[in-house]
VOPAGU-2260 file (C-alpha; in pm, 1 decimal, decimal comma):
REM VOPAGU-2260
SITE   aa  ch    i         X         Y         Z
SITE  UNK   A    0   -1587,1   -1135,5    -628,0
SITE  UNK   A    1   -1733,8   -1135,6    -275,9
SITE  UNK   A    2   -1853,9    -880,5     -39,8
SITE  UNK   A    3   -1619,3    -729,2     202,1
SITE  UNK   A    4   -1564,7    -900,2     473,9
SITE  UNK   A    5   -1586,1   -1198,1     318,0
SITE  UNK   A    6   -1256,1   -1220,7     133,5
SITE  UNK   A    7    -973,7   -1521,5     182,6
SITE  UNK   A    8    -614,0   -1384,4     109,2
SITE  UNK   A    9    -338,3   -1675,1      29,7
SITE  UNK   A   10     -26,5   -1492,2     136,0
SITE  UNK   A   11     181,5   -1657,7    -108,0
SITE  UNK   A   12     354,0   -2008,3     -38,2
SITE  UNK   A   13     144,7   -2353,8      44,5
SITE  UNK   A   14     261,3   -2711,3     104,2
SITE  UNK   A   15     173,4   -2873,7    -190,4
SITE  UNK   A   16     388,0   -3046,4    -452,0
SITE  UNK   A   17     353,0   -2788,4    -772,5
SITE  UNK   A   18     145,5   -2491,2    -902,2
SITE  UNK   A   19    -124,7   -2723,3   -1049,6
SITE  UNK   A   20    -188,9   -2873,8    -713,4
SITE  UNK   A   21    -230,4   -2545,4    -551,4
SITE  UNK   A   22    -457,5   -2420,3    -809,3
SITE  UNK   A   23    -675,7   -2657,3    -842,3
SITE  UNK   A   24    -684,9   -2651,2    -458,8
SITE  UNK   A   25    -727,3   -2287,2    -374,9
SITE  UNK   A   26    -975,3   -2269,4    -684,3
SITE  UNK   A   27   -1191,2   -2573,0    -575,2
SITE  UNK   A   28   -1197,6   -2535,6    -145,2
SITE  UNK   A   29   -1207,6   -2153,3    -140,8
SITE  UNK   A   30   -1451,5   -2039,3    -467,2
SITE  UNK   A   31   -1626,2   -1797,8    -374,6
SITE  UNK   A   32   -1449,9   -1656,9    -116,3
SITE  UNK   A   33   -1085,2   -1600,4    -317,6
SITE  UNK   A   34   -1019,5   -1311,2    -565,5
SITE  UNK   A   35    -665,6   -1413,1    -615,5
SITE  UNK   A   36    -467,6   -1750,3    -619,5
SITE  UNK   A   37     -66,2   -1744,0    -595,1
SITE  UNK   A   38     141,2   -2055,0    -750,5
SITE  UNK   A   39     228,2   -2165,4    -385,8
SITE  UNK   A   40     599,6   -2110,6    -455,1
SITE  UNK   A   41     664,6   -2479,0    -486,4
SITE  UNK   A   42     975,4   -2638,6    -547,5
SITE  UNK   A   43    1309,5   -2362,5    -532,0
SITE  UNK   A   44    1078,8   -2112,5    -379,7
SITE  UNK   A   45     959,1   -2319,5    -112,7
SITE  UNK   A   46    1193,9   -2132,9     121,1
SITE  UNK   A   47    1098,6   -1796,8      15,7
SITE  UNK   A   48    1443,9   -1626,6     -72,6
SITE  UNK   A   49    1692,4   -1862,5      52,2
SITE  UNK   A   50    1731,6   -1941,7    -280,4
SITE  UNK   A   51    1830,3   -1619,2    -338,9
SITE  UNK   A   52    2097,1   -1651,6    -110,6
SITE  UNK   A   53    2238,3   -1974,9    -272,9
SITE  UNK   A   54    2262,1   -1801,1    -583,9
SITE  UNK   A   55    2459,6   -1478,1    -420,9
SITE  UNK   A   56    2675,0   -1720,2    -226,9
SITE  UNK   A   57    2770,6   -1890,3    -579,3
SITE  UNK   A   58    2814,8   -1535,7    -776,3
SITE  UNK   A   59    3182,2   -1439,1    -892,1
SITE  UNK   A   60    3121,3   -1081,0    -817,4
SITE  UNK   A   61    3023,5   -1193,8    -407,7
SITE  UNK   A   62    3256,1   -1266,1    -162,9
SITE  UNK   A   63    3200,3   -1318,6     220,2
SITE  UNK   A   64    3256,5   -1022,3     399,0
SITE  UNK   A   65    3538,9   -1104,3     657,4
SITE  UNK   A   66    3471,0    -766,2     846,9
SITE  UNK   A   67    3118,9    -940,2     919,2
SITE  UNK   A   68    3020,7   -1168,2    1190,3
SITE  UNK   A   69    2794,7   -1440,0    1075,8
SITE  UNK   A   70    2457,0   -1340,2    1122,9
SITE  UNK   A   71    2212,0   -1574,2    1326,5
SITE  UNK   A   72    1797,0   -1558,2    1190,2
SITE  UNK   A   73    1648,4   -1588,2    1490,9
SITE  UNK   A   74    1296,4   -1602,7    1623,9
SITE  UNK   A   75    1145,4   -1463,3    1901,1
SITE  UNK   A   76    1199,4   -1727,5    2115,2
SITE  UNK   A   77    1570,1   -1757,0    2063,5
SITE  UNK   A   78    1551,3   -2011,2    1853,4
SITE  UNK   A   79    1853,9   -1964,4    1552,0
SITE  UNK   A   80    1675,9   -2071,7    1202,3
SITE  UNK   A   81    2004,8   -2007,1     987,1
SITE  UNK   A   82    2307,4   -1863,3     991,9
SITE  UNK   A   83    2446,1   -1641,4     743,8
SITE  UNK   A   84    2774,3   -1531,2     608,7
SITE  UNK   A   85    2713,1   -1186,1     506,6
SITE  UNK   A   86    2836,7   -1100,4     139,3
SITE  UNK   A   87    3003,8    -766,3     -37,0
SITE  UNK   A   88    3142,2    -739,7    -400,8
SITE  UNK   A   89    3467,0    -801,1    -471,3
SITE  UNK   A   90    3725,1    -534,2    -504,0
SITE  UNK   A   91    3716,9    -386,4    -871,2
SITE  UNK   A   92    3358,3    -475,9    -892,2
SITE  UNK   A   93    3119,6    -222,4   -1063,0
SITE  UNK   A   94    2831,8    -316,2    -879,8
SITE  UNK   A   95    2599,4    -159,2   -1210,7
SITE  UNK   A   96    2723,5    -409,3   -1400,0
SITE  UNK   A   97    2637,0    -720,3   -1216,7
SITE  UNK   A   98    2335,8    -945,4   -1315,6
SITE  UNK   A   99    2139,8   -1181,6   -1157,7
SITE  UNK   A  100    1928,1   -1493,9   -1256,6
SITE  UNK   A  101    1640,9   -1530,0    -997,4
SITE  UNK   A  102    1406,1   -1679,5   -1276,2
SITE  UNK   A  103    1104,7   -1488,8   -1107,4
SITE  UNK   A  104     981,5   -1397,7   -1487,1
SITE  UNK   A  105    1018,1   -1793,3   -1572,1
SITE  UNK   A  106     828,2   -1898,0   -1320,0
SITE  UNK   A  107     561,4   -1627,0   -1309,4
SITE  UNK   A  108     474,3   -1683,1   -1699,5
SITE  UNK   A  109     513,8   -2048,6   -1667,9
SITE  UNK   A  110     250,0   -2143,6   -1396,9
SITE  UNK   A  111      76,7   -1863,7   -1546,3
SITE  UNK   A  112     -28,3   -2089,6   -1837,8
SITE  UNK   A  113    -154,0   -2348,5   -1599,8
SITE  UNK   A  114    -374,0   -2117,6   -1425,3
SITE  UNK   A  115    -522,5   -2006,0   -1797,8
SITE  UNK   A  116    -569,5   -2353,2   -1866,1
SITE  UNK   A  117    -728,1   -2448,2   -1548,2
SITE  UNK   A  118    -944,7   -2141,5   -1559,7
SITE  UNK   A  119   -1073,5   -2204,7   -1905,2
SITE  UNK   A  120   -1131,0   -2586,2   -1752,3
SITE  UNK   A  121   -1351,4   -2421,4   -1464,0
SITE  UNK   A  122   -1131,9   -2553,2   -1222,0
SITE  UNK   A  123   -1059,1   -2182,7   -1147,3
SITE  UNK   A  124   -1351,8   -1956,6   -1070,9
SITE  UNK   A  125   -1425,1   -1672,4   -1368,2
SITE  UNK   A  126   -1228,7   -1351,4   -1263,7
SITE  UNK   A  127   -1004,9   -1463,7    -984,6
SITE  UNK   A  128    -629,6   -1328,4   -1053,0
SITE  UNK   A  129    -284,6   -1488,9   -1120,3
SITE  UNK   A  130     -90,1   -1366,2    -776,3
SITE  UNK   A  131     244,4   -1328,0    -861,7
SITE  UNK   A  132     468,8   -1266,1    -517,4
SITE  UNK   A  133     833,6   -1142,8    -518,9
SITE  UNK   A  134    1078,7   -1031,2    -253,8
SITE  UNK   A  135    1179,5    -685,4    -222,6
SITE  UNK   A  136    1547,0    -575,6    -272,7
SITE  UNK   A  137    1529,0    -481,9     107,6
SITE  UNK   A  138    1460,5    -824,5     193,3
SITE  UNK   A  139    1742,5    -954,5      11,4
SITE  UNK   A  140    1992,6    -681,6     128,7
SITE  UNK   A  141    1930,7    -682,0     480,7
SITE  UNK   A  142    1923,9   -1083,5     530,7
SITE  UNK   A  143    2232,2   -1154,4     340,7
SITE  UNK   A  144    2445,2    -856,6     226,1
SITE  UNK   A  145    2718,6    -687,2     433,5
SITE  UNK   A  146    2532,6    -331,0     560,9
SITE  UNK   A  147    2818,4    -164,0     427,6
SITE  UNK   A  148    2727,2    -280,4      26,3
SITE  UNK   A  149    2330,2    -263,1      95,8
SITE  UNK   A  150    2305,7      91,3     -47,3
SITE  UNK   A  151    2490,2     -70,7    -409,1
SITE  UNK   A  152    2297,3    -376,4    -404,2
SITE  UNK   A  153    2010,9    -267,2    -351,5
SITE  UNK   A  154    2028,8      -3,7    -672,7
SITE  UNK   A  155    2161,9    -314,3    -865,9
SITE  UNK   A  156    1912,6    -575,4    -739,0
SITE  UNK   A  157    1611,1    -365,3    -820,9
SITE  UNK   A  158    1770,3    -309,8   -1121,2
SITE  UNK   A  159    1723,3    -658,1   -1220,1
SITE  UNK   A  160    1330,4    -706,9   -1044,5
SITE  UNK   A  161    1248,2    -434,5   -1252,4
SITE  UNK   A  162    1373,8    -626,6   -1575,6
SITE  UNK   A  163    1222,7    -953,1   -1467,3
SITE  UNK   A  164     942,2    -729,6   -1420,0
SITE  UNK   A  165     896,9    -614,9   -1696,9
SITE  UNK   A  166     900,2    -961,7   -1876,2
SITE  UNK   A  167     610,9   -1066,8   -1680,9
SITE  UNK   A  168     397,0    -722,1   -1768,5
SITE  UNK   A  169     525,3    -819,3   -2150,3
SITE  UNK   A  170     396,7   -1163,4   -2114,6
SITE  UNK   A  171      76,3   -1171,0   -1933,0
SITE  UNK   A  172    -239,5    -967,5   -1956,8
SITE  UNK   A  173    -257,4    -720,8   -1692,3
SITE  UNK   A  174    -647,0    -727,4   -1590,5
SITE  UNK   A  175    -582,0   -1105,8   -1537,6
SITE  UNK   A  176    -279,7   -1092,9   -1221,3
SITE  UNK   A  177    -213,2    -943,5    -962,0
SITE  UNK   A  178     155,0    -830,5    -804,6
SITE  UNK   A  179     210,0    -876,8    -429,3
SITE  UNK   A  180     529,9    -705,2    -281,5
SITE  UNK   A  181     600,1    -923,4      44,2
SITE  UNK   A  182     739,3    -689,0     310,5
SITE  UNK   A  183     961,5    -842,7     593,4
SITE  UNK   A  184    1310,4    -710,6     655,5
SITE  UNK   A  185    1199,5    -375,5     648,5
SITE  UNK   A  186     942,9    -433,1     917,4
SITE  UNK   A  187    1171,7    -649,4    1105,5
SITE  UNK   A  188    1428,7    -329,7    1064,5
SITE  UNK   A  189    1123,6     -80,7    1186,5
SITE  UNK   A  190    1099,9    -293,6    1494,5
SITE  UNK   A  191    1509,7    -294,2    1555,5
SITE  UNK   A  192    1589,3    -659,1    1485,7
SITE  UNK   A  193    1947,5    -608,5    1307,7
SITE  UNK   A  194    2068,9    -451,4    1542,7
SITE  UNK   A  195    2203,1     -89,8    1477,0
SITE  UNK   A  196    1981,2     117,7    1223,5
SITE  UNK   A  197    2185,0     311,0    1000,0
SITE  UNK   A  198    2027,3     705,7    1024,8
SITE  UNK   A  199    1748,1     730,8     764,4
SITE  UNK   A  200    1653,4     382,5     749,0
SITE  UNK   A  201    1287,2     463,0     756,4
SITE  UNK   A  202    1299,4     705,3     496,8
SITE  UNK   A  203    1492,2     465,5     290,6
SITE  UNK   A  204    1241,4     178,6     312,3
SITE  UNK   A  205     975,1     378,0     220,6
SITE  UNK   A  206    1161,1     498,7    -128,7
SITE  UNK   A  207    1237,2     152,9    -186,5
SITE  UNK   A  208     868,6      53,6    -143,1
SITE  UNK   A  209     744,4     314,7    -334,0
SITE  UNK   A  210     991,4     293,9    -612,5
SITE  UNK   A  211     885,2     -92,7    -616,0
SITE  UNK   A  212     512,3     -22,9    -585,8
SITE  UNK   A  213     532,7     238,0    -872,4
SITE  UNK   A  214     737,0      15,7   -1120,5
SITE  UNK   A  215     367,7    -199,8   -1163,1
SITE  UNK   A  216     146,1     -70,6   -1416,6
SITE  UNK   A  217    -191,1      83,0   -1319,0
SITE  UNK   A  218    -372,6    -168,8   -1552,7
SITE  UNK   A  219    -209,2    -448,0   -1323,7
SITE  UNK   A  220    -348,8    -491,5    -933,8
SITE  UNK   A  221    -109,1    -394,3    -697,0
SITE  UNK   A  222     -72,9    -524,3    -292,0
SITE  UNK   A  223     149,4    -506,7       3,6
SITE  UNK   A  224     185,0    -803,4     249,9
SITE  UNK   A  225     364,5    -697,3     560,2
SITE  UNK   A  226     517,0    -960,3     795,3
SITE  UNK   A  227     705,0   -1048,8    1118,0
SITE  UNK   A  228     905,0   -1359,3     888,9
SITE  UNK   A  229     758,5   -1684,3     999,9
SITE  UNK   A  230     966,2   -2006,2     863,3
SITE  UNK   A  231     903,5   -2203,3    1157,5
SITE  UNK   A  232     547,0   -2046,5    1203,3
SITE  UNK   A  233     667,9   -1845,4    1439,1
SITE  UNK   A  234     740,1   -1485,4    1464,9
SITE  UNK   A  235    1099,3   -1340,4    1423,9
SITE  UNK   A  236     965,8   -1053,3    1670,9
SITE  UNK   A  237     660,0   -1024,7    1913,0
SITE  UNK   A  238     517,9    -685,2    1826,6
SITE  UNK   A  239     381,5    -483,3    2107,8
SITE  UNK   A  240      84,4    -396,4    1859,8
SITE  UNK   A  241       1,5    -276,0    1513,9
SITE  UNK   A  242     185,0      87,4    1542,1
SITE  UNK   A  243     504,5       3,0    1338,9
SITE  UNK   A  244     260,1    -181,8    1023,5
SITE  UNK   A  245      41,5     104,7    1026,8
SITE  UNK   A  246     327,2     349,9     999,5
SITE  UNK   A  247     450,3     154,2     711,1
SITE  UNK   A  248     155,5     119,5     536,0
SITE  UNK   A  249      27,0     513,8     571,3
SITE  UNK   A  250     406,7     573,8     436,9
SITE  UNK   A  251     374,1     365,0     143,6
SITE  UNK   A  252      23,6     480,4      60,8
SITE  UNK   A  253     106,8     821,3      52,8
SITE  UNK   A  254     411,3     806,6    -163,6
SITE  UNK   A  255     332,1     542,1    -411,7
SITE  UNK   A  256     127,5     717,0    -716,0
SITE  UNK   A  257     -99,0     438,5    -875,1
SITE  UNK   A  258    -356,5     260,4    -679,6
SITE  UNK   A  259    -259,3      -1,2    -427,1
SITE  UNK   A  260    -563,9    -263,5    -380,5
SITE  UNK   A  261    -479,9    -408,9     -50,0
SITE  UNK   A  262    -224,5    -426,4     237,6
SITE  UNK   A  263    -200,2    -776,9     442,0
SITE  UNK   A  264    -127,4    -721,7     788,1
SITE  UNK   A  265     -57,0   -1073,0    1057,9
SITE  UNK   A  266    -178,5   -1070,8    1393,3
SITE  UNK   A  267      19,4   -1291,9    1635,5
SITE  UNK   A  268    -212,2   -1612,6    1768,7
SITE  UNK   A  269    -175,6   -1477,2    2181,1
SITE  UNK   A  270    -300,6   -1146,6    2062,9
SITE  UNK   A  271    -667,2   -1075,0    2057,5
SITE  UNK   A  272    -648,0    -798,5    2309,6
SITE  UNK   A  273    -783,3    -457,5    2212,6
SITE  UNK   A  274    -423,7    -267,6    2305,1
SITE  UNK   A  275    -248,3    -484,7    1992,5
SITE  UNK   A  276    -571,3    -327,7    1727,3
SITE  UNK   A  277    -563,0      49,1    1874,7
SITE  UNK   A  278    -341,3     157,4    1608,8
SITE  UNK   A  279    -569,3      83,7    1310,1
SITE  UNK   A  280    -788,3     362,9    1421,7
SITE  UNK   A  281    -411,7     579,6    1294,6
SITE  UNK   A  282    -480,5     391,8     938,0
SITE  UNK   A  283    -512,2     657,6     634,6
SITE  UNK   A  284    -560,0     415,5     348,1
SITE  UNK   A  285    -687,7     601,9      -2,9
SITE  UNK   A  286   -1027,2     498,9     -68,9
SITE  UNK   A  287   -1026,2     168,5    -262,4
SITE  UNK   A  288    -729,8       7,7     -73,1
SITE  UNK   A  289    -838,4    -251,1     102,7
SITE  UNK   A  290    -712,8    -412,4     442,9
SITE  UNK   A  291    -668,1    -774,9     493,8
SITE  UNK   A  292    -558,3    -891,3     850,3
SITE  UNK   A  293    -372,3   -1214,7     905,6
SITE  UNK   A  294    -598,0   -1346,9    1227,1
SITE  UNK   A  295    -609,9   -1730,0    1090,4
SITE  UNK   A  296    -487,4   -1981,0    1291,4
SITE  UNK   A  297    -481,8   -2338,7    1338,7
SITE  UNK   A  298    -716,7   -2479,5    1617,3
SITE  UNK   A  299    -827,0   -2156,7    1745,5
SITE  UNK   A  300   -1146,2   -2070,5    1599,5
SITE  UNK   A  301   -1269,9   -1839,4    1895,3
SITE  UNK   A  302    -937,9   -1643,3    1892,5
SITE  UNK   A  303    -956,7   -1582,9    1532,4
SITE  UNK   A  304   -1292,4   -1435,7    1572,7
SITE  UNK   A  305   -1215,1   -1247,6    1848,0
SITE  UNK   A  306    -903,9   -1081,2    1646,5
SITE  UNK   A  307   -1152,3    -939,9    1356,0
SITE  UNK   A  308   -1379,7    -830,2    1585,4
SITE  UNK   A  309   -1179,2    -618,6    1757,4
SITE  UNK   A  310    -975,9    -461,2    1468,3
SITE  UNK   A  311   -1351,7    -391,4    1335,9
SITE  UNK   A  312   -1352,8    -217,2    1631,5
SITE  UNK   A  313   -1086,6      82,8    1516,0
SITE  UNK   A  314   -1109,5      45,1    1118,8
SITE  UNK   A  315   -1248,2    -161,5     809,9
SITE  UNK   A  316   -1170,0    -488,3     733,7
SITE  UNK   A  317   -1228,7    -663,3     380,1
SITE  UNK   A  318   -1036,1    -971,2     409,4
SITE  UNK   A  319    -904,6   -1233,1     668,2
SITE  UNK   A  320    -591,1   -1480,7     597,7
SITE  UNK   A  321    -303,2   -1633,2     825,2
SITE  UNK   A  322     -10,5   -1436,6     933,7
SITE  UNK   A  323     221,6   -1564,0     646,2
SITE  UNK   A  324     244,5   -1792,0     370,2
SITE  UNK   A  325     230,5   -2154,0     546,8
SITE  UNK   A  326     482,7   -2325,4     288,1
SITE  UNK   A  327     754,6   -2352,6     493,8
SITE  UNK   A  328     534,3   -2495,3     790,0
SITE  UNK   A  329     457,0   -2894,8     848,9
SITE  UNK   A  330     250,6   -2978,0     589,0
SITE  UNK   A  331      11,1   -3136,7     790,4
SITE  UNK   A  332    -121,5   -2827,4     913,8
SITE  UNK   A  333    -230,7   -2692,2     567,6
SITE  UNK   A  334    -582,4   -2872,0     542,7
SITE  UNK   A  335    -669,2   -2697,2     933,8
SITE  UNK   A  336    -585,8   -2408,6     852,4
SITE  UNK   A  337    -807,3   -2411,3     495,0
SITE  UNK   A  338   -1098,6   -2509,8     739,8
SITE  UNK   A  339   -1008,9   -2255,1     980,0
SITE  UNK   A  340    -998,9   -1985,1     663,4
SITE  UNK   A  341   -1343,8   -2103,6     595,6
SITE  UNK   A  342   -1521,6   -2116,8     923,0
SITE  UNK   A  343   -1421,9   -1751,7     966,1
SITE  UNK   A  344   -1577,0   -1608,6     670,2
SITE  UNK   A  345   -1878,8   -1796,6     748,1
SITE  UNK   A  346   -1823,1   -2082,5     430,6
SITE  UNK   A  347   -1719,6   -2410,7     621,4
């Protein structure tokens, strides 16, 4: 463990070929500065829920909803990153009744053993945490089903997280991992990117988040990582600042009952301007959750520093990382971006 301040947070997904080579990675370059390692999300996972989507577009009970334009992911700067065709259950579906086979519990208890071995090998530091990181049922709901069939899905989607769930809790012990919810849709919904909000949305995301957050046990560590969506390392919205994150996170803290040990929050590069930070000094988090902010990026070692100084400015901050998980970015970037993790915590 290190002091505050001095923590590196791996979002979730990096470029490398399979768990083992992001272990032994994240364990070697960042000891000392790491309390947590994910598995990278390698191979299926490598586009964060897109496999999600292939599955739903192959399910008997889906259909394309023809009442649906196709919906265009796009980023800030126009650019379309996919298209979707939206889905709804078939007529005479009982949407209770259908399953799903995400194999989140497979792969969590899987590359779970290869962290235990590697940390018994000391190629893991002593008391850094498994990081398992799933989707929400937002996430999945908002990207690819129909709005008219989110309310179902959604019921019948946690449904299954909180069986696949509960196979990881069964499997692995719980001082040893950590759970990280990865929040995107719902901020990209707080910030108006689909388009027409149906009335109670906020209130909605919240229950979801806390009914999510609540499902972990208190014996397991619990964090939030919010995000703008980045699969081109880009933003899918340019916030005006960190008003719409803090709400979130102040929701979620007050409603979810067990202890919540950190919430990620990503700081666009162009932003190191006091006006984008001013909301932190809003930030009501119960003692013992911790803040990490997402100021990392490549080739910009004097903006990065500029970004925690100035949140220090309005509120605590016990951890630094990039905006995202950089999986799904060119590959190439991964080893700058380590250094750049480094050189701001004072370790490289």
């Amino acid at each position: 463990m290190t002091e505050p301040g001095q923590i590196i947070h791996m979002v979730g997904s990096v470029p490398l070929d399979d768990a083992e080579a992001v272990f032994r990675t994240l364990g070697g370059r960042l000891a000392g500065h790491i309390v947590r390692i994910p598995d990278g999300e390698t191979g299926r996972r490598r586009r964060w829920i897109s496999f999600v989507n292939d599955q739903l577009k192959a399910h008997p009970d889906l259909e394309v909803d023809p009442t649906q334009p196709p919906f265009d992911f796009r980023q800030a700067d126009g650019t379309v990153v996919y298209t979707v065709n939206r889905l709804r259950f078939r007529d005479g579906v009982d949407p209770s009744k259908v399953t799903f086979h995400t194999g989140y519990a497979d792969d969590a208890i899987r590359n779970f053993a290869t962290f235990d071995r590697l940390q018994a090998e000391g190629a893991i530091p002593e008391g850094v945490k498994y990081q398992v990181c799933m989707a929400t049922p937002l996430a999945i709901a908002y990207n690819f089903m129909s709005p008219a069939a989110w309310d179902r899905f959604v019921e019948t989607y946690t449904a299954h997280l909180e069986a696949e769930f509960a196979r990881i809790a069964g499997a692995l012990p719980h001082d040893r991992i950590s759970y990280q919810w990865d929040v995107c849709q719902e901020v990209l919904m707080w910030e108006g990117y689909y388009g027409d909000r149906p009335p109670g949305y906020r209130e909605r995301i919240l229950s979801v988040l806390q009914r999510i957050g609540d499902m972990v046990p208190d014996g397991i560590e619990l964090g939030y990582h919010l995000c703008y969506g980045s699969p081109g390392d880009a933003h899918m919205v340019r916030p005006k600042d960190m008003e719409n994150l803090v709400e979130i996170a102040n929701g979620v803290a007050a409603r979810v009952r067990r202890p919540i040990r950190y919430f990620h929050m990503p700081v666009p590069k162009e932003r190191n301007d006091d006006a984008y930070f001013a909301p932190l000094a809003a930030l009501r988090l119960p003692a013992g959750t911790q803040l990490y902010l997402g100021a990392v990026h490549r080739d910009d070692d004097a903006g990065n520093a500029a970004k925690l100084e100035a949140a220090r400015r309005y509120t605590e901050i016990a951890g630094i990382g990039a905006e995202c998980g950089m999986g799904r970015g060119d590959p190439a970037n991964f080893e700058p971006m380590l250094k750049a993790h480094l050189r701001l915590v004072g370790g490289g």
